[in-house]
KEDREN-472170 format. One line per 3 residues: number of its first residue (from 0); their letters; for each residue x, y, z of C-alpha. Coordinates in steps of 0.2 Angstrom, whole numbers. Layout:
// residues N
NUM = a = X:Y:Z ~ ... .
//
This chain:
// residues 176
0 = xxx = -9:110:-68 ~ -18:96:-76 ~ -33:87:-68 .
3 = xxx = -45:73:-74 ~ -56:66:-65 ~ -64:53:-63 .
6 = xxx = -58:44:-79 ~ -72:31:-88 ~ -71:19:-104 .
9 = xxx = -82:25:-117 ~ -81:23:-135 ~ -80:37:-146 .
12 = xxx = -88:40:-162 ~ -71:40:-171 ~ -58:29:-164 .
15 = xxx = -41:39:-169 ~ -32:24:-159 ~ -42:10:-170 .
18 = xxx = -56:0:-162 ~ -45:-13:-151 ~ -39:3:-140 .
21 = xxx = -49:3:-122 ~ -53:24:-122 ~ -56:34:-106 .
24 = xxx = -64:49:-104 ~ -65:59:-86 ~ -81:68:-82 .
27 = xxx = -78:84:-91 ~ -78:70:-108 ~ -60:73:-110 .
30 = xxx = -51:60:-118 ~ -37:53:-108 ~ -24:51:-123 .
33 = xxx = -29:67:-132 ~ -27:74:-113 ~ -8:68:-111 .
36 = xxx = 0:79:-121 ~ -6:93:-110 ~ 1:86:-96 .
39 = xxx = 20:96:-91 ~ 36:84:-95 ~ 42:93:-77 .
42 = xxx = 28:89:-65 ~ 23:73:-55 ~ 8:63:-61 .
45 = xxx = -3:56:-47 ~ -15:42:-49 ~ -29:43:-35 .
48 = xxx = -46:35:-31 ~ -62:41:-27 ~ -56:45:-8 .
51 = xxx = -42:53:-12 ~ -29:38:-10 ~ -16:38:-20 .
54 = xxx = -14:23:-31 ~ 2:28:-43 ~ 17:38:-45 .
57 = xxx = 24:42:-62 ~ 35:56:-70 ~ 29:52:-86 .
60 = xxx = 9:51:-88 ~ 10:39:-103 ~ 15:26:-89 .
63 = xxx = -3:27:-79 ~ -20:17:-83 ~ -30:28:-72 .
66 = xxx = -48:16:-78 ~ -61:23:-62 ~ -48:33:-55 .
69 = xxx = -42:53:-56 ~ -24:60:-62 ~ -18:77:-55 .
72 = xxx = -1:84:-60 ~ 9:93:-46 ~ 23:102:-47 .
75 = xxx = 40:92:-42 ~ 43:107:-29 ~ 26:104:-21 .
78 = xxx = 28:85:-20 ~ 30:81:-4 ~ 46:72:0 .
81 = xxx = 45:52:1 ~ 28:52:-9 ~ 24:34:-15 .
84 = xxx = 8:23:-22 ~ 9:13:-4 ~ -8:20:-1 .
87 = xxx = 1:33:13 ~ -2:48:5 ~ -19:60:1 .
90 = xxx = -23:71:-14 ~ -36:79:-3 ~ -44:91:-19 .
93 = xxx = -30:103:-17 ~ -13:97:-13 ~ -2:80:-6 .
96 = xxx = -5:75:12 ~ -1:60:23 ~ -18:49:24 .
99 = xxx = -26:50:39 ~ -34:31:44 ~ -49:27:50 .
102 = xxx = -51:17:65 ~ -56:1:57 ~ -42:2:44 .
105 = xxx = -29:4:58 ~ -37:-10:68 ~ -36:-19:52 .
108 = xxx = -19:-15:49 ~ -16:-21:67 ~ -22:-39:63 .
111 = xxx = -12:-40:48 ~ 3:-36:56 ~ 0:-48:73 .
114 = xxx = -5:-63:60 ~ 11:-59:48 ~ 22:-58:65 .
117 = xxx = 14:-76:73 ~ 16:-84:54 ~ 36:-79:56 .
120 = xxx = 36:-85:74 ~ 29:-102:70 ~ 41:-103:55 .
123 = xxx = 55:-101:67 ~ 48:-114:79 ~ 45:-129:66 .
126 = xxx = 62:-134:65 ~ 68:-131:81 ~ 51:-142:87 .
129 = xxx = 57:-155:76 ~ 76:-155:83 ~ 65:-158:101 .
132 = xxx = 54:-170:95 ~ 66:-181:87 ~ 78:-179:103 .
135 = xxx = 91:-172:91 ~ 90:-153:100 ~ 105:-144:107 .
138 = xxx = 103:-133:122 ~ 104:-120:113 ~ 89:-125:101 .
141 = xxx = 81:-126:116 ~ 82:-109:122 ~ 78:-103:105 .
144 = xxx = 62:-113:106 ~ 58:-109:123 ~ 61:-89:118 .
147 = xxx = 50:-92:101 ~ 36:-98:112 ~ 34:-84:125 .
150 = xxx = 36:-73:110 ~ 21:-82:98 ~ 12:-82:116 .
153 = xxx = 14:-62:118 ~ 9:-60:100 ~ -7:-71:104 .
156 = xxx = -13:-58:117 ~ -11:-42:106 ~ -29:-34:103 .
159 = xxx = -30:-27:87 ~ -44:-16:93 ~ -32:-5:106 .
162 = xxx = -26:11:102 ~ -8:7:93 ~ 3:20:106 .
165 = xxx = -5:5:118 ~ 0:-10:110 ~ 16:-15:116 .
168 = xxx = 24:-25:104 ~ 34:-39:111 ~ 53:-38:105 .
171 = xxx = 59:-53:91 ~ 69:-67:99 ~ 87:-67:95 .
174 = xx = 93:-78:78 ~ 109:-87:80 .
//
């Protein structure tokens, strides 16, 4: 199976692409196009950083731009199912794993998710506000409001920095 790592720019001495071509080389001074057509029509072409997180996908190695990053072929049987370029999985040297996070990146990943949840609640609210302020509001829109609030208030008083099987997520109000 093929492996490049660590792919730079660099300019070689005869350009067979032209001078207007950005060429890589990986650390072994392989050329990335020369390299492709050593690469097996039948494998899985993973595009991974210096920590092993895999950046791309791609059947077809002609498809990847790996500039500062690495490219591994694996075999389509050793794939593991469900593989993506969501920054999920691993090539940890040797084969395909599901990443590991760090504290800090789940804590970070916790804060996304509470701000992207309060940004949906307070979209949900606006109008129903409005109906209220204007005096214009059914009871139902009233309810709804009312059950938008305790929500955006039980978002509010998530900590990011809990362990996740502690966080307990409060449940999305009902859209009529």
């Amino acid at each position: 199976m093929k492996h490049l790592k660590n792919l730079k720019k660099y300019i070689p001495a005869e350009p067979a692409l032209g001078r207007t071509v950005s060429y890589l080389c990986d650390e072994d001074g392989r050329d990335w196009y020369e390299s492709q057509k050593d690469f097996s029509n039948d494998t899985i072409k993973v595009v991974y950083d210096a920590d092993g997180i895999i950046l791309s996908v791609a059947s077809d190695v002609s498809m990847l731009w790996p500039i500062n990053l690495s490219v591994v072929e694996v075999s389509v049987q050793n794939a593991p199912k469900g593989l993506s370029d969501s920054g999920e999985w691993v090539f940890n040297g040797s084969a395909i794993v599901p990443r590991v996070y760090s504290t800090e990146e789940i804590q970070s990943q916790t804060g996304q998710k509470k701000a992207r949840l309060i940004d949906e609640a307070y979209a949900a609210m606006k109008p129903l506000e409005l109906a209220v302020k204007q005096d214009m509001a059914t009871d139902e829109e009233k309810a709804r409001l009312d059950a938008w609030e305790r929500y955006s208030v039980l978002l509010s008083r998530i900590n990011p920095e809990m362990k996740v099987e502690d966080i307990n997520w409060p449940e999305v109000p009902e859209t009529i």
